[in-house]
DRENLUM-971481 format. One record per residue: residue in one letter; x, y, z of N, C-alpha, C, O in turn; residue number from 1. Coordinates in nm, 3 decimals. Example, Ala and Ser with C-alpha at 12.3 -4.5 7.8 and 13.67 -1.06 7.14 Angstrom:
% DRENLUM-971481
A,1.319,-0.569,0.780,1.230,-0.450,0.780,1.320,-0.330,0.780,1.424,-0.332,0.846,1
S,1.285,-0.225,0.708,1.367,-0.106,0.714,1.290,0.003,0.787,1.341,0.114,0.804,2
END
This chain:
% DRENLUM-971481
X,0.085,-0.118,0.000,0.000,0.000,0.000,0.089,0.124,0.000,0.184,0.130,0.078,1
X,0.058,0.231,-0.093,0.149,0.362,-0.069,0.101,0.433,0.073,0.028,0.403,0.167,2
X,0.196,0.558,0.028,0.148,0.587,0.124,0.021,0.683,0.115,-0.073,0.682,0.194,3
X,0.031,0.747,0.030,-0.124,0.784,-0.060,-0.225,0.741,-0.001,-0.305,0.794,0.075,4
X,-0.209,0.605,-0.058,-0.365,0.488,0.018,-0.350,0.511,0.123,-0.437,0.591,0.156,5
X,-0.276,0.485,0.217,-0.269,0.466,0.393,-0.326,0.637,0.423,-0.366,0.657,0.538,6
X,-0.330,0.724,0.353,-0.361,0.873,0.406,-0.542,0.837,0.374,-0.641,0.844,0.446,7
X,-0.526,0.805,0.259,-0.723,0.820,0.196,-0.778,0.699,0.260,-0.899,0.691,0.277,8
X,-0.692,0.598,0.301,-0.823,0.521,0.463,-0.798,0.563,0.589,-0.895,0.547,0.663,9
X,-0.731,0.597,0.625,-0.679,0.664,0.804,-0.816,0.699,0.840,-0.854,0.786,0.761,10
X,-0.918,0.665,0.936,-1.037,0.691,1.019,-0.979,0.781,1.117,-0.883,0.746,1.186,11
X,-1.051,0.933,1.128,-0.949,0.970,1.204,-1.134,1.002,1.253,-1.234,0.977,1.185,12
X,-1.127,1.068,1.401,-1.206,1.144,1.474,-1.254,1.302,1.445,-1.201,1.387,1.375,13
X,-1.322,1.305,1.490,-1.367,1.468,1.477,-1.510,1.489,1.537,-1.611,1.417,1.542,14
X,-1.477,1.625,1.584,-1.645,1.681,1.672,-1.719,1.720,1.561,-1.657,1.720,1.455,15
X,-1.833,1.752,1.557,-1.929,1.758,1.495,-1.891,1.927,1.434,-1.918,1.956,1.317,16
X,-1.834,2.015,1.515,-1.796,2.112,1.457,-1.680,2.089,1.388,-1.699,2.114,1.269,17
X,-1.560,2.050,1.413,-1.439,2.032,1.329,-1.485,1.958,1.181,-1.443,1.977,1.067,18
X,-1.570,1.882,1.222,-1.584,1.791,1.068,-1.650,1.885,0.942,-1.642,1.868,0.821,19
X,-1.712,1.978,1.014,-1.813,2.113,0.977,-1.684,2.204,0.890,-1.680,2.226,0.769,20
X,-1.605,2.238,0.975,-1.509,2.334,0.914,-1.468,2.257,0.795,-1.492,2.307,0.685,21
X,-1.417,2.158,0.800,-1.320,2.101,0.735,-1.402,2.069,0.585,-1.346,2.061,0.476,22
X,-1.565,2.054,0.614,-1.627,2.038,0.489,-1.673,2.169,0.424,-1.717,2.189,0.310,23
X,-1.650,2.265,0.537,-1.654,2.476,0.482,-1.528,2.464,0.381,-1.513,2.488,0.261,24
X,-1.432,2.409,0.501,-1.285,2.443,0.382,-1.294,2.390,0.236,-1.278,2.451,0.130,25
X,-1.323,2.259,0.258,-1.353,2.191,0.085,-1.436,2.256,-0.010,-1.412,2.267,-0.130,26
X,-1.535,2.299,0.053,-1.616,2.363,-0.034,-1.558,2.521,-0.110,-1.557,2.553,-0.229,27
X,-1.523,2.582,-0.014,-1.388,2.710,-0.051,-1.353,2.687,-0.139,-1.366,2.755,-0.240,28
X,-1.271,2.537,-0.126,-1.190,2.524,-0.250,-1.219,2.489,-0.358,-1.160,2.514,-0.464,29
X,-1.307,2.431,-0.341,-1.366,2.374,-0.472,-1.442,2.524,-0.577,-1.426,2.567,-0.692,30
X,-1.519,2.558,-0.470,-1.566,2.654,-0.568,-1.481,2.820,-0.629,-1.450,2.848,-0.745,31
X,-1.460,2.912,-0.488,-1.362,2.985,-0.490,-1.238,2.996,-0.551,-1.195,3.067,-0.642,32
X,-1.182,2.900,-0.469,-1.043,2.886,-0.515,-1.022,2.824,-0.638,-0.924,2.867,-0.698,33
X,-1.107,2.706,-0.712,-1.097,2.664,-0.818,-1.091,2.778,-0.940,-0.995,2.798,-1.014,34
X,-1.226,2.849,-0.940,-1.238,2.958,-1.013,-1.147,3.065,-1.032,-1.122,3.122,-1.139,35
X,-1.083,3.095,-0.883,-0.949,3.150,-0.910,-0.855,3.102,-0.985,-0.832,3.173,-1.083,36
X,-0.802,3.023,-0.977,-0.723,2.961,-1.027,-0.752,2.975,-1.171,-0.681,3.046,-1.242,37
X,-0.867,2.901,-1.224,-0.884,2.874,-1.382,-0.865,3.008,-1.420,-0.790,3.019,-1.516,38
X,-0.927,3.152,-1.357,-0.910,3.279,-1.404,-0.766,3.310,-1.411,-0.725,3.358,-1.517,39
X,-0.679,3.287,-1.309,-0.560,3.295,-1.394,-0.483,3.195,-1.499,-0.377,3.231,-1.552,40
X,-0.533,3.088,-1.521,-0.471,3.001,-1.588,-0.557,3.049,-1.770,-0.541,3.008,-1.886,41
X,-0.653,3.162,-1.697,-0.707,3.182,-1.900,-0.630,3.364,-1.891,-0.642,3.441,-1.986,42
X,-0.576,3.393,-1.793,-0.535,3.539,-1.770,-0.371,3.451,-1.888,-0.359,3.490,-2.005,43
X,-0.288,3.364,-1.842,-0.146,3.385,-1.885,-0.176,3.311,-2.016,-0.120,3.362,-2.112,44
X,-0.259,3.187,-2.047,-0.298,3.158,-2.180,-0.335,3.308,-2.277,-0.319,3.322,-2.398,45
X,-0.367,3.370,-2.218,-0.401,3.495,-2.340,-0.312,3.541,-2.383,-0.311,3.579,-2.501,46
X,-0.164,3.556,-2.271,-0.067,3.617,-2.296,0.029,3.554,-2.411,0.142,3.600,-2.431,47
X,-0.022,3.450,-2.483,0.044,3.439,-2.576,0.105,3.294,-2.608,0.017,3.210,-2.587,48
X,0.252,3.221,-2.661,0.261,3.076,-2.680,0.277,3.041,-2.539,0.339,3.110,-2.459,49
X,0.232,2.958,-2.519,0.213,2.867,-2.369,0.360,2.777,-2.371,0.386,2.714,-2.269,50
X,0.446,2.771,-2.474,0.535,2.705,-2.418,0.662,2.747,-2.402,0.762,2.675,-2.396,51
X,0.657,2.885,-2.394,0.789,3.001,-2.337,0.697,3.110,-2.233,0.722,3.229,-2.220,52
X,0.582,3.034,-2.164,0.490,3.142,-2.096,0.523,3.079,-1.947,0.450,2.995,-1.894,53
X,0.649,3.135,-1.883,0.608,3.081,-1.752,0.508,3.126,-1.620,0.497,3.059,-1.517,54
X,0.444,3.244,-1.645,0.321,3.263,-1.625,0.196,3.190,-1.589,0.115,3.202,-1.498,55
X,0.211,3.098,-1.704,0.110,2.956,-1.758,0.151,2.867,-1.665,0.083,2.840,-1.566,56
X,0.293,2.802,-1.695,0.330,2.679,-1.602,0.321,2.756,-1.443,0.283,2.670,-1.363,57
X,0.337,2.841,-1.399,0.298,2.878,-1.271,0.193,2.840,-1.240,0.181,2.741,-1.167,58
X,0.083,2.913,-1.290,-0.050,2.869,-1.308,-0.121,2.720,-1.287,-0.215,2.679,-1.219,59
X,-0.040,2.666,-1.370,-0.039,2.568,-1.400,-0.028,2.442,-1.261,-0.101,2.347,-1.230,60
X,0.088,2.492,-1.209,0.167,2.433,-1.090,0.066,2.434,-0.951,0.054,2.353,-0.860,61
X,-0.009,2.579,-0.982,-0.095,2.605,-0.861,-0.173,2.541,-0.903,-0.233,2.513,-0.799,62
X,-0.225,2.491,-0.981,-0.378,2.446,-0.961,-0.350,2.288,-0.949,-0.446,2.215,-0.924,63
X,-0.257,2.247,-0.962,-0.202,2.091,-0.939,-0.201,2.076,-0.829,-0.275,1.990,-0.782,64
X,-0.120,2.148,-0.749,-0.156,2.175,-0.572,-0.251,2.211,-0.553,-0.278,2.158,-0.445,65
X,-0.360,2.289,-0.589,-0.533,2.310,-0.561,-0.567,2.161,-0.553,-0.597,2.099,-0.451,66
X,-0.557,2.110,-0.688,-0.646,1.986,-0.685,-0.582,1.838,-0.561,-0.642,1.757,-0.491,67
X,-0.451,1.863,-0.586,-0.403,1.789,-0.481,-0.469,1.790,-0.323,-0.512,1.694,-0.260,68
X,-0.459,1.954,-0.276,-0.487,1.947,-0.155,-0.640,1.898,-0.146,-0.666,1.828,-0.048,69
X,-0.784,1.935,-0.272,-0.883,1.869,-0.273,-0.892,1.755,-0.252,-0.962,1.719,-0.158,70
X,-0.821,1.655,-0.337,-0.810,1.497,-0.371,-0.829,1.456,-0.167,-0.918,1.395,-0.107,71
X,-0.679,1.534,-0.106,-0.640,1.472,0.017,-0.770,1.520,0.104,-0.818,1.418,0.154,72
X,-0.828,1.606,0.133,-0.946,1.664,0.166,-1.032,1.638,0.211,-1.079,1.642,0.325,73
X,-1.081,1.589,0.057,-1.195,1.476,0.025,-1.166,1.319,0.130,-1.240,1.280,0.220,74
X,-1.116,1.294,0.112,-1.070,1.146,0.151,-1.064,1.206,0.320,-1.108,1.121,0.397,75
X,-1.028,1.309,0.377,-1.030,1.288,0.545,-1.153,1.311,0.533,-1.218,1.227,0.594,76
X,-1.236,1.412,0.464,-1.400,1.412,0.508,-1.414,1.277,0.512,-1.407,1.213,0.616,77
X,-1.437,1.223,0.385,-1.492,1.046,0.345,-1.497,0.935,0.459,-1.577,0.852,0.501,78
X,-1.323,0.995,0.496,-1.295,0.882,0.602,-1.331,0.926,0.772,-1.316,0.845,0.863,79
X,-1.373,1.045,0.789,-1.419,1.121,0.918,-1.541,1.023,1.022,-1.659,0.989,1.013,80
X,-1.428,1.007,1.117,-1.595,0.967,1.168,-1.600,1.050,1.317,-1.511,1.071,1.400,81
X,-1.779,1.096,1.314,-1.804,1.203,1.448,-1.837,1.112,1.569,-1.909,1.014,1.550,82
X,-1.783,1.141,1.705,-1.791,1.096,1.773,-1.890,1.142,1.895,-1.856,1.238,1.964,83
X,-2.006,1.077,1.922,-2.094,1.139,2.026,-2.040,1.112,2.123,-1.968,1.016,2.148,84
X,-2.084,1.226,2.206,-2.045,1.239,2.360,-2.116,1.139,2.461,-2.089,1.119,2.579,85
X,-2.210,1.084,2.386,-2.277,0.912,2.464,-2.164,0.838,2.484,-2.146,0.778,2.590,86
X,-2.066,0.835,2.373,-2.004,0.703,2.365,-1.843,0.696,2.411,-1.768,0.599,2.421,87
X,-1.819,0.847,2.435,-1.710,0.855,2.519,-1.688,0.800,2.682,-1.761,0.837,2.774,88
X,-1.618,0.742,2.693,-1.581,0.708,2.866,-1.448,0.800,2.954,-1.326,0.805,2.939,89
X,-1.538,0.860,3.044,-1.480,0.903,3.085,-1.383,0.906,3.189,-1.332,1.008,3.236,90
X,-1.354,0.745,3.233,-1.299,0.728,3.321,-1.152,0.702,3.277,-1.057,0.698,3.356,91
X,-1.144,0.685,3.147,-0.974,0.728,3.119,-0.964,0.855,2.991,-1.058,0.899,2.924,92
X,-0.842,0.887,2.985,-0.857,0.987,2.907,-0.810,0.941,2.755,-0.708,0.888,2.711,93
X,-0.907,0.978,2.707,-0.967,0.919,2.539,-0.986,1.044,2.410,-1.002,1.159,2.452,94
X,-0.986,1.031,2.312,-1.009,1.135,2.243,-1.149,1.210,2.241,-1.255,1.148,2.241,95
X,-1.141,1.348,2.238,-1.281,1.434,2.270,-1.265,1.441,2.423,-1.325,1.536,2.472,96
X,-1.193,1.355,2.516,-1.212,1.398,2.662,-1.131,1.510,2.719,-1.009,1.489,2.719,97
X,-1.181,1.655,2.782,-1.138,1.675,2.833,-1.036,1.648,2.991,-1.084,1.601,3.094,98
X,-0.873,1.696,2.975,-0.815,1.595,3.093,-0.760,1.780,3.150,-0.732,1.873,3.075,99
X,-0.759,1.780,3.302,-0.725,1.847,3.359,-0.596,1.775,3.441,-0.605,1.686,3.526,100
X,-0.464,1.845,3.388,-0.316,1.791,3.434,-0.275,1.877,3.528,-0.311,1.995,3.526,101
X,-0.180,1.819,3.640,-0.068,1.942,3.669,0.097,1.888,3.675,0.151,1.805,3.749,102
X,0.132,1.941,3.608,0.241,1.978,3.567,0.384,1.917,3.656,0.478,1.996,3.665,103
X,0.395,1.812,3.706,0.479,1.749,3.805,0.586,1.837,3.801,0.617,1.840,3.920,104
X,0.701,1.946,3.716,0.806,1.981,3.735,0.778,2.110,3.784,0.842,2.156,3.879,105
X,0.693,2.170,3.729,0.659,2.297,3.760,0.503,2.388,3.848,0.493,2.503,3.890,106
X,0.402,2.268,3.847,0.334,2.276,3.950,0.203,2.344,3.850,0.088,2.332,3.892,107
X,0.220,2.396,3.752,0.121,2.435,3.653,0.001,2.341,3.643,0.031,2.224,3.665,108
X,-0.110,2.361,3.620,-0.209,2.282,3.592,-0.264,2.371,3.485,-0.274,2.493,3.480,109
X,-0.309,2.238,3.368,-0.388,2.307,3.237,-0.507,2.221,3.202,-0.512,2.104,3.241,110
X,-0.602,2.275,3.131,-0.697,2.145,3.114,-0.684,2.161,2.924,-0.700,2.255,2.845,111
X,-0.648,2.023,2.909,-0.629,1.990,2.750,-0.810,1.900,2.676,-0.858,1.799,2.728,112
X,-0.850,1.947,2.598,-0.953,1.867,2.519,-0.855,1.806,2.399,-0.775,1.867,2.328,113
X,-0.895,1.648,2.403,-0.812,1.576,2.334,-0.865,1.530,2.166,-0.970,1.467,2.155,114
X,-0.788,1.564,2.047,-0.868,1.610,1.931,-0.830,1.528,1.861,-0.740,1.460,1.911,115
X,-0.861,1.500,1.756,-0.729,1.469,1.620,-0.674,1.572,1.601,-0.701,1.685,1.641,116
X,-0.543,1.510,1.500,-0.502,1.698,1.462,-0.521,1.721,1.349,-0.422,1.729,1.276,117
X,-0.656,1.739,1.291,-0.697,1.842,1.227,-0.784,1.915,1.274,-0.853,1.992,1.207,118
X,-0.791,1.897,1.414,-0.875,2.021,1.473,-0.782,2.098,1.581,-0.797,2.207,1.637,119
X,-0.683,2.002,1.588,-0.580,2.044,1.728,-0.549,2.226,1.747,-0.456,2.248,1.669,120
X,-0.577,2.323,1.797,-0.543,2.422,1.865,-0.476,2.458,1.998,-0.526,2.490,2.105,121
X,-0.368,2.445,1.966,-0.311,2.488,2.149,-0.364,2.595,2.201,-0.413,2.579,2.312,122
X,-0.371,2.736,2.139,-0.445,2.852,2.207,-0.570,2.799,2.258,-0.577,2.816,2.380,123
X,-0.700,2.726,2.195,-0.776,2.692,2.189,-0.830,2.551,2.346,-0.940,2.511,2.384,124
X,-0.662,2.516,2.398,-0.667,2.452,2.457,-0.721,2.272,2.383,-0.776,2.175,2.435,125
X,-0.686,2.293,2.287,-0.758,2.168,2.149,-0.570,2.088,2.151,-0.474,2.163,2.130,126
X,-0.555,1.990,2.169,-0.438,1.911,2.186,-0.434,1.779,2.094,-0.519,1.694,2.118,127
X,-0.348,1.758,1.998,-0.361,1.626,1.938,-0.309,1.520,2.003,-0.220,1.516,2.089,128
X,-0.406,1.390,1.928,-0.359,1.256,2.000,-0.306,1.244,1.927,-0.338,1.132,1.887,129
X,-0.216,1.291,1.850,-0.088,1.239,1.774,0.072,1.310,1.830,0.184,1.264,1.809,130
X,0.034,1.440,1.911,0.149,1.511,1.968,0.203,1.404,2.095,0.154,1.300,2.138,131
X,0.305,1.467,2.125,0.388,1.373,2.202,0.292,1.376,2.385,0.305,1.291,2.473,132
X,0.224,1.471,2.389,0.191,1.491,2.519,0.058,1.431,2.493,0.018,1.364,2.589,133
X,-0.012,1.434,2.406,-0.148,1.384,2.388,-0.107,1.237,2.381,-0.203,1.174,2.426,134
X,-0.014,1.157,2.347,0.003,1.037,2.340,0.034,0.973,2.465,0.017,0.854,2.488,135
X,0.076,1.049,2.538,0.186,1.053,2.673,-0.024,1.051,2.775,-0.047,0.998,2.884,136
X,-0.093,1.101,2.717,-0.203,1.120,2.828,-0.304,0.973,2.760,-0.353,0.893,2.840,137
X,-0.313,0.963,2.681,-0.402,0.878,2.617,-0.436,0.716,2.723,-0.355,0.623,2.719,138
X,-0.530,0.712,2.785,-0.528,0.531,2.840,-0.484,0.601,2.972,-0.401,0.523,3.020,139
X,-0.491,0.661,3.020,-0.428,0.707,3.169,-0.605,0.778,3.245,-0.700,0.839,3.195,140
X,-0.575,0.725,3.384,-0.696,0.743,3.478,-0.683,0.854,3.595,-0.575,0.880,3.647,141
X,-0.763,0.896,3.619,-0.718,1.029,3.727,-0.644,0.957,3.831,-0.661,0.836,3.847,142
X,-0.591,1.001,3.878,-0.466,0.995,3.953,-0.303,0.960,3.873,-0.191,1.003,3.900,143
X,-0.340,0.889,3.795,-0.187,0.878,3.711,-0.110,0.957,3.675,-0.149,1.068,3.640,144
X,0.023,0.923,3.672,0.103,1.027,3.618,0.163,0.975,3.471,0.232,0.873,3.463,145
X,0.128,1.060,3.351,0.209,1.050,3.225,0.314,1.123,3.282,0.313,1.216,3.363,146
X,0.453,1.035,3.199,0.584,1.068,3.192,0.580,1.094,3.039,0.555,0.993,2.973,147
X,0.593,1.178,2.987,0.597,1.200,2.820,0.743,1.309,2.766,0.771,1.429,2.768,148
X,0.796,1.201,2.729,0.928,1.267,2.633,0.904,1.405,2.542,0.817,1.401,2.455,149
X,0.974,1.513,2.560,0.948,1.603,2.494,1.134,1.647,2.443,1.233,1.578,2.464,150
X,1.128,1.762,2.382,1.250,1.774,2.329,1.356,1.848,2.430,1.479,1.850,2.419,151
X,1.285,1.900,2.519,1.362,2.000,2.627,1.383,1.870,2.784,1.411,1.899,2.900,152
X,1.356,1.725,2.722,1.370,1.625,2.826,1.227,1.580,2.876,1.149,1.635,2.798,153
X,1.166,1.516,2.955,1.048,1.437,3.056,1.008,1.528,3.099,1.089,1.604,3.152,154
X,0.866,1.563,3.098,0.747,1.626,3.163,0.652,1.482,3.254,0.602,1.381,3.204,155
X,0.653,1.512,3.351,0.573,1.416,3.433,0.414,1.494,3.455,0.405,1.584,3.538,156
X,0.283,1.447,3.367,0.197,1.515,3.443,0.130,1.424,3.544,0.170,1.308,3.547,157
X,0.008,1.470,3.650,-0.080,1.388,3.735,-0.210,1.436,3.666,-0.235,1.556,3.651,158
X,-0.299,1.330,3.621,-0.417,1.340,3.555,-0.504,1.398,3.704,-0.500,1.327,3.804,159
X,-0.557,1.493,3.704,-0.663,1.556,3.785,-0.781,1.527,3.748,-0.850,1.474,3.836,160
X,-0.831,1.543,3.645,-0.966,1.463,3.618,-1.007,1.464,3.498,-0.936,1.534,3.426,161
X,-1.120,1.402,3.429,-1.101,1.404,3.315,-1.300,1.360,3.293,-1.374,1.270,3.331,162
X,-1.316,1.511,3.196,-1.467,1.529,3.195,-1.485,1.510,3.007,-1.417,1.454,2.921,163
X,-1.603,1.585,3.006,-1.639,1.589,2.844,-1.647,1.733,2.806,-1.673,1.765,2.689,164
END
């Protein structure tokens, strides 16, 4: 399997709003941005032979990456699945659960909602289960402590609790 394929089946998660954006964004592109694009791709065709027009192959180049980023797009909508808040458990910390940590080195406490990352926001307090700390919390019960490798060395947190 490439790796192509392994991207267009990956089941990934998403809230009912993230899956929302992500089908706003497609649509953007498809319609908006497509149209852009073709408008400049008939803007540098006018300008004359297309095969000393690098204008054109610019053009050209962008809309290959337009359609690309569509193709990949398409396939996380396709493969999206929303997760109700029925079916989350909250007695360990799981994706969509909010986990309230504190900070074993430094005494900080933060509360992380655990996302995929295509919704992941750190400002947002939105954390992926693919980042090193979201992986480091994943399967862990209040009271536990994740030890999670980071690049500045081990962060130890203590799970404080963990809601929806």
């Amino acid at each position: 399997m490439t790796k192509k394929n392994k991207i267009m089946t990956k089941s990934s998660y998403y809230t009912e709003e993230g899956l929302q954006k992500l089908k706003e964004e497609l649509n953007k592109l498809k319609t908006q941005e497509r149209s852009r694009v073709a408008e400049q791709l008939a803007d540098a065709r006018d300008k004359g032979d297309l095969s000393e027009n690098a204008e054109y192959d610019a053009a050209k180049e962008v809309q290959g990456l337009l359609e690309l980023k569509i193709s990949e797009l398409e396939a996380v909508v396709a493969n999206a699945q929303v997760i109700a808040q029925q079916d989350i458990n909250t007695t360990v910390v799981s994706i969509l659960t909010k986990v309230k940590v504190k900070n074993q080195n430094n005494g900080q406490e933060v509360t992380y909602m655990l996302v995929s990352a295509g919704e992941a926001d750190l400002k947002a307090g939105k954390l992926s289960i693919d980042s090193p700390i979201g992986r480091g919390l994943l399967g862990k019960k209040v009271g536990d402590i994740a030890a999670v490798a980071v690049p500045a060395g081990e962060i130890k947190f203590r799970i404080l609790s963990i809601s929806l």
